[in-house]
DRENLO-566164 format. One line per 10 residues: for each residue x, y, z of N, C-alpha, C. Coordinates in Angstrom, 1 decimal. Each point is the difference from the previous one (the first is absolute). Layout:
X/Y/Z/X/Y/Z/X/Y/Z  ...
END
This chain:
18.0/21.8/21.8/1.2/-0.7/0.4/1.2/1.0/0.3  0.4/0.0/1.0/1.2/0.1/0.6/1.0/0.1/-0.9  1.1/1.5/-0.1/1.1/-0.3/-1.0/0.9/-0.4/0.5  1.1/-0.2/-0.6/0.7/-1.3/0.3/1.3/0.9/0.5  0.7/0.7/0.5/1.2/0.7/0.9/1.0/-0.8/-1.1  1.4/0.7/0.1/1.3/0.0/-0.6/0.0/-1.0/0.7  0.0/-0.1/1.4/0.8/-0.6/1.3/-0.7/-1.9/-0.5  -1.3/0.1/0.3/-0.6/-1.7/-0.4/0.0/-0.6/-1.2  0.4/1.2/-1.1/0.6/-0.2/-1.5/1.3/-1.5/0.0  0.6/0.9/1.1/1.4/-0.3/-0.3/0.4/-1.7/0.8
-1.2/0.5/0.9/0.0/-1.7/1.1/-0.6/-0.6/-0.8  -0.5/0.1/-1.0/-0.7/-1.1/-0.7/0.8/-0.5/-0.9  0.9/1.0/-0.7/1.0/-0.3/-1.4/1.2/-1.0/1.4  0.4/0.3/0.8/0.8/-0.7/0.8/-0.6/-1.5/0.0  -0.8/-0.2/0.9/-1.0/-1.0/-0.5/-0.1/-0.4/-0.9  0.0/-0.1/-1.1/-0.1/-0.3/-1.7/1.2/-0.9/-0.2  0.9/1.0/0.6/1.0/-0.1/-0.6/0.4/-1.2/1.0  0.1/0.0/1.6/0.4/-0.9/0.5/-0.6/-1.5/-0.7  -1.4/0.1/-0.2/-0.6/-1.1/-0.5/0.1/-1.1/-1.2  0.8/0.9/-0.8/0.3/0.2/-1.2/1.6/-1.1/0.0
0.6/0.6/0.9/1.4/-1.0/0.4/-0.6/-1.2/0.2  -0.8/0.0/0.7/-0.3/-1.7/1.2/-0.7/-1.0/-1.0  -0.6/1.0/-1.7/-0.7/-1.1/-0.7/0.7/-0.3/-0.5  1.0/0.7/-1.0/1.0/-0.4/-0.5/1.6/-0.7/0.4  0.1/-0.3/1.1/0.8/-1.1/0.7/-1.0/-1.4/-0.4  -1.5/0.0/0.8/-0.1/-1.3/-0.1/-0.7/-0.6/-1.3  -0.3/1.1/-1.2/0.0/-0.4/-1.1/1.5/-0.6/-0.9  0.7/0.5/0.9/1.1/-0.2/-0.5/0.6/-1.8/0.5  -0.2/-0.1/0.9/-0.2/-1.2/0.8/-0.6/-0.9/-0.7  -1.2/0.1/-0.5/-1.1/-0.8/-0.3/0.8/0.0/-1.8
0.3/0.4/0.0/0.3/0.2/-1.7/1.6/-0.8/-0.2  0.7/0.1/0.7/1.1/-0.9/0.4/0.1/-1.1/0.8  -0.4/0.0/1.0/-0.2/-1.1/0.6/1.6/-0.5/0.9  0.6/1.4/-0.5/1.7/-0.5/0.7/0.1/0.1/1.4  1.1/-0.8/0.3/0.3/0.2/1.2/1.1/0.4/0.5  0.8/1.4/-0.9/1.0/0.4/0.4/-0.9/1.2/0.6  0.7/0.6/1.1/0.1/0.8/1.2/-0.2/1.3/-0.8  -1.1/0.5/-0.1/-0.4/1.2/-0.5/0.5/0.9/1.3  0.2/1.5/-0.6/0.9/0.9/0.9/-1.1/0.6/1.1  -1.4/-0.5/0.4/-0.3/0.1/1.3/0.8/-1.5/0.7
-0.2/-0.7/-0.4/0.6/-1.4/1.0/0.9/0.5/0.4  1.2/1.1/-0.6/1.5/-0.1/0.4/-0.2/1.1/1.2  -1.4/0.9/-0.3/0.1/0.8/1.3/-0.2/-0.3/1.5  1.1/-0.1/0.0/0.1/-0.7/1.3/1.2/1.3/0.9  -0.3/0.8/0.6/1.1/1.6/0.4/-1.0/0.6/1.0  1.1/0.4/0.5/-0.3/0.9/1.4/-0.3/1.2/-0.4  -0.6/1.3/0.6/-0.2/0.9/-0.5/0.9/1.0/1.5  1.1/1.1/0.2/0.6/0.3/0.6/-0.1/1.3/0.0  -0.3/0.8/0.9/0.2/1.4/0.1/-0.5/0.6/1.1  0.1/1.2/0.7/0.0/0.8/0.9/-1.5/0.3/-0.2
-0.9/0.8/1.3/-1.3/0.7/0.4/-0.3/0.8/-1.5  -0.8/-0.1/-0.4/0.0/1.1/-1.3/0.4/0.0/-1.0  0.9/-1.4/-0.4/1.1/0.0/-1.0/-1.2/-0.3/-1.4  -1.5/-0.9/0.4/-0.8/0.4/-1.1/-0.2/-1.8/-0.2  0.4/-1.1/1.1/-0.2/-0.9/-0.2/-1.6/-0.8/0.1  -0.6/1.1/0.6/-1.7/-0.1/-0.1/-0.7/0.1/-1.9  1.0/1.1/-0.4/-0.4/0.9/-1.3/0.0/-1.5/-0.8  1.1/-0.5/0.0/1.0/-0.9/-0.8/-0.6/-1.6/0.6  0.1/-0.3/0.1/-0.6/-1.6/0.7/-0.9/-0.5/-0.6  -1.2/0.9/0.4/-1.5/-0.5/-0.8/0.0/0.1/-1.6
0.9/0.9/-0.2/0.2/0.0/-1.7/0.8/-1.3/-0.5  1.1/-0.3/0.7/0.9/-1.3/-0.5/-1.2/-1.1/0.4  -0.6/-0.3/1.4/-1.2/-1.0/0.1/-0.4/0.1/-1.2  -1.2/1.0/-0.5/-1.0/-0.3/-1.1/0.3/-0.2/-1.4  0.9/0.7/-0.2/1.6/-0.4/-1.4/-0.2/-1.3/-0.1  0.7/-0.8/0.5/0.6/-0.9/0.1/-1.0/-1.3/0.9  -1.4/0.0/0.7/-0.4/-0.5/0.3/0.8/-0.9/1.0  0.4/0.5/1.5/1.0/-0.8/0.6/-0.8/0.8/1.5  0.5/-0.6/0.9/-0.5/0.3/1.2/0.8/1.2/0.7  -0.6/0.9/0.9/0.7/0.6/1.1/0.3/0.1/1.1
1.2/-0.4/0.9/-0.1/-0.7/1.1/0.5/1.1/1.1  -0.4/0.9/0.2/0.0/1.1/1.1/0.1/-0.5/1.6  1.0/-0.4/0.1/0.3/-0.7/1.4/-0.8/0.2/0.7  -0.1/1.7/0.6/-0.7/-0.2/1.0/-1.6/0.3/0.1  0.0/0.2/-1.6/-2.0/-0.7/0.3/0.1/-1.3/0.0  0.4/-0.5/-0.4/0.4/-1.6/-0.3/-0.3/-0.7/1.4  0.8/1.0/1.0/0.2/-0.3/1.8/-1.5/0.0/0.4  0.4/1.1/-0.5/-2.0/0.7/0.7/-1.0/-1.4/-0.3  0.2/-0.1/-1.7/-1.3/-1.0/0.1/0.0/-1.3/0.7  1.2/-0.6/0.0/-0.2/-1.4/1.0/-0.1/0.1/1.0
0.4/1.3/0.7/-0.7/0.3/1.7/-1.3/-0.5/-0.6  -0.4/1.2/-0.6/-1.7/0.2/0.2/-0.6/-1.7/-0.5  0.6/-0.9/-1.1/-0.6/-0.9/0.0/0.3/-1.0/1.3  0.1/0.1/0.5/0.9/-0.8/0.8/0.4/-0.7/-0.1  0.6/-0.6/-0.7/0.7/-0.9/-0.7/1.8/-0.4/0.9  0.1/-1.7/0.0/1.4/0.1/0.8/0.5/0.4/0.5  0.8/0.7/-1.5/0.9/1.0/0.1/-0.4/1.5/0.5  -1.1/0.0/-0.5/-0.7/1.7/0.7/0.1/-0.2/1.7  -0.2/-1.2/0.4/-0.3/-0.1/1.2/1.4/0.2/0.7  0.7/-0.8/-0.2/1.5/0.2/0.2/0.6/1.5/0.3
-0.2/0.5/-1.4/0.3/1.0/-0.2/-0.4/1.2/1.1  -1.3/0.1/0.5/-1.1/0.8/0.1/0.8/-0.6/1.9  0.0/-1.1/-0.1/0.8/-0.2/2.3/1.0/0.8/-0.4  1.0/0.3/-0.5/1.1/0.3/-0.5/0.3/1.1/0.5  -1.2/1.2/-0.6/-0.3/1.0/-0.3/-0.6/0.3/1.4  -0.6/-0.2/0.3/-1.0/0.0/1.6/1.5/0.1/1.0  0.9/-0.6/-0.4/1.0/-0.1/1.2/0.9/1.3/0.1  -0.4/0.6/-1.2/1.1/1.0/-0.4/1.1/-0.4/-1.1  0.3/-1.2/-0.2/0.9/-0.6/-0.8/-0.4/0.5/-1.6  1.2/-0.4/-0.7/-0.1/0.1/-1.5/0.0/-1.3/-0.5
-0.9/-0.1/-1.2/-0.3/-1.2/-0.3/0.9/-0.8/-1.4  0.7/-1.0/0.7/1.1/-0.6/-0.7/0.6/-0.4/-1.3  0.8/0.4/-0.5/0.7/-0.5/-1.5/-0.7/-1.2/-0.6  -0.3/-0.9/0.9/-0.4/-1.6/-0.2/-2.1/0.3/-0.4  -0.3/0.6/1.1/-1.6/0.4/-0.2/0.1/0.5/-1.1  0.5/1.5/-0.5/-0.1/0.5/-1.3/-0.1/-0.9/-0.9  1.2/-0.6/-0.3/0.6/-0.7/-1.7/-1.0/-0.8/0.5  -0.8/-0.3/1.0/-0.9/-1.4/-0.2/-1.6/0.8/-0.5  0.3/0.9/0.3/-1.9/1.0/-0.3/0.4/-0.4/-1.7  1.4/0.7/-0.4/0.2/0.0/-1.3/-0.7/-1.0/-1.2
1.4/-1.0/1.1/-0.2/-1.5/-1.1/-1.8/-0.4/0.0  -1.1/0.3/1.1/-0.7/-0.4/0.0/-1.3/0.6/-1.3  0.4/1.8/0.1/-0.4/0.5/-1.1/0.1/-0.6/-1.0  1.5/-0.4/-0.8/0.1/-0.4/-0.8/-0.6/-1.3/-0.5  -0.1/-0.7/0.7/-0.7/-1.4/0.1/-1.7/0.1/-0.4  -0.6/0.9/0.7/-1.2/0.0/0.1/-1.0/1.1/-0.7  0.9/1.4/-0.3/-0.9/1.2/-0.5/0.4/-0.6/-1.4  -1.7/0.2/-0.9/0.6/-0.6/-1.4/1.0/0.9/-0.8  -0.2/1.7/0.4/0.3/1.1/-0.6/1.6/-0.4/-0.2  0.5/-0.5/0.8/1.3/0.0/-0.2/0.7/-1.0/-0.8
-0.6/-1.0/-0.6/0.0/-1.1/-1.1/1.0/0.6/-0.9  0.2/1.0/-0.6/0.7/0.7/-0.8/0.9/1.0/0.3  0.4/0.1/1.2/0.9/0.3/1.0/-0.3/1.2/1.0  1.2/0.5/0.4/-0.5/0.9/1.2/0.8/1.7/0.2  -0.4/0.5/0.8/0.4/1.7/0.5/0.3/-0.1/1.3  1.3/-0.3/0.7/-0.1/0.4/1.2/0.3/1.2/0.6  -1.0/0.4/1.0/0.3/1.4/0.7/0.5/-0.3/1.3  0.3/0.9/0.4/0.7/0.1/1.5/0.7/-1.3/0.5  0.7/-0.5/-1.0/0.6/-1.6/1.1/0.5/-0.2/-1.6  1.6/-0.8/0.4/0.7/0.4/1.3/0.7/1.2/0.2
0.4/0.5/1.5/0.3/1.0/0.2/1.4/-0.3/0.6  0.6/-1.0/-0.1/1.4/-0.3/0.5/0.8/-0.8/-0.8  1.0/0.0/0.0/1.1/-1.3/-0.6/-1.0/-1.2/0.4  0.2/-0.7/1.2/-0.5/-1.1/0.8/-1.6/-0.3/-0.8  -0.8/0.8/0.0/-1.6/-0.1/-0.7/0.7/-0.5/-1.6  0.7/0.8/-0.4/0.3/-0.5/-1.6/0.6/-0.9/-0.1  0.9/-0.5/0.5/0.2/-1.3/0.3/-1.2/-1.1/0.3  -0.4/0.2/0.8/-1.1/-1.1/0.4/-1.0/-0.2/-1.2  -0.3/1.2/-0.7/-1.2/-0.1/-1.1/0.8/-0.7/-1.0  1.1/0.4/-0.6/0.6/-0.5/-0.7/-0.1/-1.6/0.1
-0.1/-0.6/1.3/0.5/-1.4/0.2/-1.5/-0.7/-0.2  -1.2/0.9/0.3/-1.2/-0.3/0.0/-0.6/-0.4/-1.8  0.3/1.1/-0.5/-0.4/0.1/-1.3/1.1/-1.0/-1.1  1.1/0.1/0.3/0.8/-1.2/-0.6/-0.2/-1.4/0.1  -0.5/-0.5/1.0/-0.9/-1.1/0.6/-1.2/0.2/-0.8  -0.6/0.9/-0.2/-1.1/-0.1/-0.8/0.0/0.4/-1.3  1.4/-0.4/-0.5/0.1/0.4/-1.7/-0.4/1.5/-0.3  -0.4/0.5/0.7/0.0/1.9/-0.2/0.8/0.7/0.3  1.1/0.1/-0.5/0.8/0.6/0.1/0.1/1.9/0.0  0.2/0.6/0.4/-0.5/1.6/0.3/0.7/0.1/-1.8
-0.1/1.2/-0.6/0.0/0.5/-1.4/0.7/0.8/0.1  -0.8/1.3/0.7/0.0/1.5/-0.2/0.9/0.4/1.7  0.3/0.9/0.6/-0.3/1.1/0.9/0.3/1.3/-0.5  -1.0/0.6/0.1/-0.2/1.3/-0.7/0.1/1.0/1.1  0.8/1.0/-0.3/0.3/0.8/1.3/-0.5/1.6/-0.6  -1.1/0.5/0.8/-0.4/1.4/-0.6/1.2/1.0/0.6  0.2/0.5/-0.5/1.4/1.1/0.8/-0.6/1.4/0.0  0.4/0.9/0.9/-0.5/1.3/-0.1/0.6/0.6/1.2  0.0/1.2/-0.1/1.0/0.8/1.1/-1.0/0.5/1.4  0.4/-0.3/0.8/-0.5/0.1/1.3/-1.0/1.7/0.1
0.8/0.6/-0.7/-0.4/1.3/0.2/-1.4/0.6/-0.6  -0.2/-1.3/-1.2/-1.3/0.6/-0.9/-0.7/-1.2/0.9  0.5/-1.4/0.6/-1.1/-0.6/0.8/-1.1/1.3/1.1  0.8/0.8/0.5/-0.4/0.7/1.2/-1.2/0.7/-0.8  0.7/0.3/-0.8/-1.5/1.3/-0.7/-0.7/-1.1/-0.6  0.1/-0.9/-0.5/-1.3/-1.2/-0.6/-1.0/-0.2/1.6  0.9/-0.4/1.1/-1.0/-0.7/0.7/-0.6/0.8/1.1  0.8/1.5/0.2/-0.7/1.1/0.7/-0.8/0.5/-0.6  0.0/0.0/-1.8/-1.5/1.0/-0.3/-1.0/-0.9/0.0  0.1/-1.3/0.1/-1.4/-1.5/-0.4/-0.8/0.6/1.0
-1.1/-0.5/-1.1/-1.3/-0.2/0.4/-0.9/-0.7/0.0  -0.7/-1.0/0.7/-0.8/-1.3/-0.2/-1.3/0.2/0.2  -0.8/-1.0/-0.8/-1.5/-0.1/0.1/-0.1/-1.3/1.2  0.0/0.3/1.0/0.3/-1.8/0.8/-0.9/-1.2/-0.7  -1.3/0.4/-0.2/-1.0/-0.9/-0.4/0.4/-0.9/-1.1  0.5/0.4/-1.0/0.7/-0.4/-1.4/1.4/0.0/0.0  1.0/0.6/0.8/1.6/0.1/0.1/0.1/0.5/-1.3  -0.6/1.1/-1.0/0.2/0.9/-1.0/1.0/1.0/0.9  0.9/0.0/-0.6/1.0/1.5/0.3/0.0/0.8/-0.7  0.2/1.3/0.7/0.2/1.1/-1.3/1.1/0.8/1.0
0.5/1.2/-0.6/1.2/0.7/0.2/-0.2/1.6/0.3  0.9/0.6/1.1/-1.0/1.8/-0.1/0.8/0.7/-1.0  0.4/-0.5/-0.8/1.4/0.6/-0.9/-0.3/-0.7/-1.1  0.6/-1.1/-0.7/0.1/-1.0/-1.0/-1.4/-0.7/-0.3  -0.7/0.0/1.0/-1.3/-0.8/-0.3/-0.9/0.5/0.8  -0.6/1.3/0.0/-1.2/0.4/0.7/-1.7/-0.5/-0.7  -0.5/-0.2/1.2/-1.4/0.0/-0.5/-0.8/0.8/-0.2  -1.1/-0.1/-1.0/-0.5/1.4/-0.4/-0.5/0.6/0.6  -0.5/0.1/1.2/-0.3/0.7/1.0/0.9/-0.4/1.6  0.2/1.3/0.6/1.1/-0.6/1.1/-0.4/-1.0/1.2
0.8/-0.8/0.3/-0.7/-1.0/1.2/-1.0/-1.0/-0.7  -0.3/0.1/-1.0/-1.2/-0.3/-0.4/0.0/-1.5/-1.1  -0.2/-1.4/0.3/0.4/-1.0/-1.2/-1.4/0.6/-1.2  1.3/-0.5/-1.3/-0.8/0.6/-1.1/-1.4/-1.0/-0.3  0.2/-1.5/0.3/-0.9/-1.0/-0.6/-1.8/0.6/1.1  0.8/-0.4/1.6/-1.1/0.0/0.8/-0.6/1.1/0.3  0.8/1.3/0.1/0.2/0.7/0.9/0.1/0.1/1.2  0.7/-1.0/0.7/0.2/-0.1/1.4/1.2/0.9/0.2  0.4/-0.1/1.2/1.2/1.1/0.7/1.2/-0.8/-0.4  1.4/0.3/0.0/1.1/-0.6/-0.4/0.4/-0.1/1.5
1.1/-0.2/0.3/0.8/-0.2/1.2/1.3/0.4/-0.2  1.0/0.5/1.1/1.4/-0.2/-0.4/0.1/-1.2/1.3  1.2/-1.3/-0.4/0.0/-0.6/0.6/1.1/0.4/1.8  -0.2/-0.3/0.9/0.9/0.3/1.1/1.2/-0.2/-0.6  0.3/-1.0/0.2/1.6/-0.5/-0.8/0.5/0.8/-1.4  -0.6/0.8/-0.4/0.5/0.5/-1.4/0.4/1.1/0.2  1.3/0.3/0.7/0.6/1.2/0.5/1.5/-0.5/-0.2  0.7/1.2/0.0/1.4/0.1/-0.3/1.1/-1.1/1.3  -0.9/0.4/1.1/0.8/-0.3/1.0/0.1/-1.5/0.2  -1.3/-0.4/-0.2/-0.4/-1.8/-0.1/0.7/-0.3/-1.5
-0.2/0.5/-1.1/0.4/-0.4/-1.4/1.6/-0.4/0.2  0.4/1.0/0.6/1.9/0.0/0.1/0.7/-1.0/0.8  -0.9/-0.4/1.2/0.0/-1.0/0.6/-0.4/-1.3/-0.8  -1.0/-0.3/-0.8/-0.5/-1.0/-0.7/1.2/-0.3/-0.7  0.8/0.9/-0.9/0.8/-0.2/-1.2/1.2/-0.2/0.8  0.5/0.5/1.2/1.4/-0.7/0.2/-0.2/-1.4/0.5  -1.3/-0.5/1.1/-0.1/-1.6/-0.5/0.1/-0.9/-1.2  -1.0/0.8/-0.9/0.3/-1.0/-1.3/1.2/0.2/-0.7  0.8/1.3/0.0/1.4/0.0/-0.6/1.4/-1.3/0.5  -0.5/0.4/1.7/0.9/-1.3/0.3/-0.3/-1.0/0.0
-1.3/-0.9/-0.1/-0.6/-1.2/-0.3/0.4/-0.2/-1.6  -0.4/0.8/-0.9/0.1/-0.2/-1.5/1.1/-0.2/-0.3  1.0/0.7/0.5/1.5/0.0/-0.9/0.7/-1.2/-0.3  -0.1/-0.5/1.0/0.6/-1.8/0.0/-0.9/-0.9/-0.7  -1.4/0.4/-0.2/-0.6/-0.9/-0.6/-0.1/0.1/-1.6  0.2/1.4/-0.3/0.0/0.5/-1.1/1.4/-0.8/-0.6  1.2/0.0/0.5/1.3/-0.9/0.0/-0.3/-0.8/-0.3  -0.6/-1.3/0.6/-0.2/-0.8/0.1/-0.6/-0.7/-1.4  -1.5/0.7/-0.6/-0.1/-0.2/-1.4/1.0/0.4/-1.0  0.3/1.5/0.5/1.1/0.4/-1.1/1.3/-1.6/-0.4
0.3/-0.9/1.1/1.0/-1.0/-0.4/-1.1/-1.1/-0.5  -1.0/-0.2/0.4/-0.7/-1.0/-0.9/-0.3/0.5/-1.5  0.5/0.8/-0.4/-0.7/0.8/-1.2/-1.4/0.5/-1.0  -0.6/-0.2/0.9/-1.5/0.4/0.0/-0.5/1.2/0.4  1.1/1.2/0.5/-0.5/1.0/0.4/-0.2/1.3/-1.2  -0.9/1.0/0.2/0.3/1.0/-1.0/-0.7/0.8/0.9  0.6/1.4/-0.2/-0.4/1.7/0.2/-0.8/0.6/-0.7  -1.2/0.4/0.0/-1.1/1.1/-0.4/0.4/1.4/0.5  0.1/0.8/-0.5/0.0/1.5/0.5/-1.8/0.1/0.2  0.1/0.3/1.1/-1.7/0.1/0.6/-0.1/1.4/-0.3
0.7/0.7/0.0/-0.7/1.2/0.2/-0.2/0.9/-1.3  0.1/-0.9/-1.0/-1.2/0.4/-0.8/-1.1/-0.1/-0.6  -0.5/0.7/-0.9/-1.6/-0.2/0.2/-1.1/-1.5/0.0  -0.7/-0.8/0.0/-0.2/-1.2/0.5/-0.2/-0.7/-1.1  -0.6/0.9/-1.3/0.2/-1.0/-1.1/1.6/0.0/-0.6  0.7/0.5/0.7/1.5/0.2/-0.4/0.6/-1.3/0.4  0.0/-0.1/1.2/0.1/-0.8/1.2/-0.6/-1.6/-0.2  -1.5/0.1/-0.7/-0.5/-1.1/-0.9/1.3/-0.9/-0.9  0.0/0.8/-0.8/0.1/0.0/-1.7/2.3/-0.5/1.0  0.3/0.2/0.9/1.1/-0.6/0.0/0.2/-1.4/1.0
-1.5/0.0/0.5/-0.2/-1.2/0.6/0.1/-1.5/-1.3  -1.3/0.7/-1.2/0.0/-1.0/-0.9/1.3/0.0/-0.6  1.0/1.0/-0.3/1.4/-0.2/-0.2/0.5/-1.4/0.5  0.2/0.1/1.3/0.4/-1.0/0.7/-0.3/-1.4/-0.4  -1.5/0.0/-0.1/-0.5/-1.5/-0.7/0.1/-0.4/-1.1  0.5/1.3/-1.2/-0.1/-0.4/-1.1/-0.8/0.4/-0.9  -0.6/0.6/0.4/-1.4/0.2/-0.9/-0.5/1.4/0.8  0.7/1.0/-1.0/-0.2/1.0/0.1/-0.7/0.4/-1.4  -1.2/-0.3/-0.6/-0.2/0.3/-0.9/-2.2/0.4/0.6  -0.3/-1.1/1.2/-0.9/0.5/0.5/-0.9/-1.0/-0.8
-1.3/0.4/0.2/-1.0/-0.8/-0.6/0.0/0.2/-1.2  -0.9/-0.7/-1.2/0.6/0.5/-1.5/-1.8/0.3/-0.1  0.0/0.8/-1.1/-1.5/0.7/0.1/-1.4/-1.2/-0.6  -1.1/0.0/0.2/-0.8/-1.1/-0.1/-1.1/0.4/-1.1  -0.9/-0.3/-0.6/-0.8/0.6/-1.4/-0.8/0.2/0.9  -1.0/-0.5/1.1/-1.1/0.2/0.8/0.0/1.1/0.7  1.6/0.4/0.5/0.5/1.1/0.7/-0.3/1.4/-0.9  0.6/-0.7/-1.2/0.2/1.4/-1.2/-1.5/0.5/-0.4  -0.6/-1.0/0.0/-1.7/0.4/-0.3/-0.7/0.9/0.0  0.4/-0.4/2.2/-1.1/0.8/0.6/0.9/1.3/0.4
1.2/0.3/-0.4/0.5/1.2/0.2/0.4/0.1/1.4  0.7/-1.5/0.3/1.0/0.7/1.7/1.7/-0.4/-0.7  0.3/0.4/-1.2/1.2/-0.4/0.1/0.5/1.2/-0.8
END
């Protein structure tokens, strides 16, 4: 038998541990039986930040925490193209014309998520949307209508200057979308993914000159919208640019529960805690 690497050690204790949350919510459920709004229900927040800011790192961790859905706009887009569905269709003439596809289509892909993916029963993560006053507004009017009121927007913050070096040294496995870094996170052999060993890639777009351009769109898109929660009082600041369990551990700040999972006897046993 095959020995077990630090690296699949640690995927597994993550796993444990994610798993470990999701029984203990719904034992918790089943053992109460209440129907006050456990603090996944209330997660209901946008997730906000710049190329790099680490909203990939961060997302799937609050998802499997909290057992709540992730709603990444624009795979969200992608998939109703591809299913073709209504709105994909809509969308997808839209797109074929050159056009951008409407404030009204969005919030409707949204609400339809919410309606129909079970994952989201216990609330949600939005990415990329909205990106204006006008989109936050409209969601706002959507989800108010539907008793879900937004909770959170969480804004990752970090200085433009360390974005450049984050997203100029990346490096991707395309097959898997694993990243690694030629500085901060190299792979053990160069070019080379650790799991497959297939070739890495740097992506076109992951250059200073495209990056600097990306960030003054989102700076002028964000600022008003960032305003915007800041008067509804829901907004808070993460310093992103530190390390990611750092970065973690002030997300759960935010919700309250910064204390993290509490340790399990089955955990302690078998020696992952």
């Amino acid at each position: 038998m095959a020995p077990i690497t630090d690296e699949k050690f640690n995927d597994l204790k993550d796993q444990y541990h994610q798993l470990e949350e999701r029984v203990k919510r719904l034992e918790h459920s089943l053992k109460t039986g209440e129907s006050k709004p456990s603090i996944s229900e209330s997660m209901r927040m946008i997730l906000i930040g710049p190329p790099g800011a680490g909203k990939g790192t961060q997302a799937p961790k609050i998802k499997d925490k909290y057992c709540v859905c992730h709603l990444a706009t624009g795979d969200m887009l992608r998939a109703q193209v591809a299913k073709k569905t209504p709105l994909g269709r809509e969308a997808k003439k839209i797109m074929d014309q050159g056009g951008l596809v409407s404030d009204d289509i969005m919030i409707n892909m949204i609400k339809n998520e919410l309606d129909t993916n079970r994952e989201c029963a216990n609330g949600f993560i939005l990415d990329g949307f909205p990106r204006t006053v006008a989109q936050a507004e409209g969601l706002d009017s959507m989800l108010n209508a539907e008793n879900k009121p937004l909770k959170h927007a969480i804004e990752l913050q970090i200085d433009d200057g360390l974005l450049v070096s984050r997203i100029t040294g990346r490096l991707v496995h395309p097959a898997s979308g694993r990243s690694y870094h030629k500085v901060f996170n190299p792979p053990k052999q160069p070019m080379t993914d650790d799991i497959t060993g297939e070739p890495l890639i740097q992506r076109s777009d992951d250059n200073a000159e495209t990056l600097q351009k990306r960030l003054g769109t989102y700076h002028a898109q964000t600022t008003p919208v960032v305003g915007y929660y800041k008067t509804k009082g829901i907004w808070s600041g993460i310093d992103a640019s530190q390390e990611p369990a750092q970065v973690w551990k002030s997300i759960l700040g935010v919700f309250g529960d910064s204390t993290g999972s509490s340790s399990s006897k089955i955990l302690s046993k078998i020696g992952l805690r």
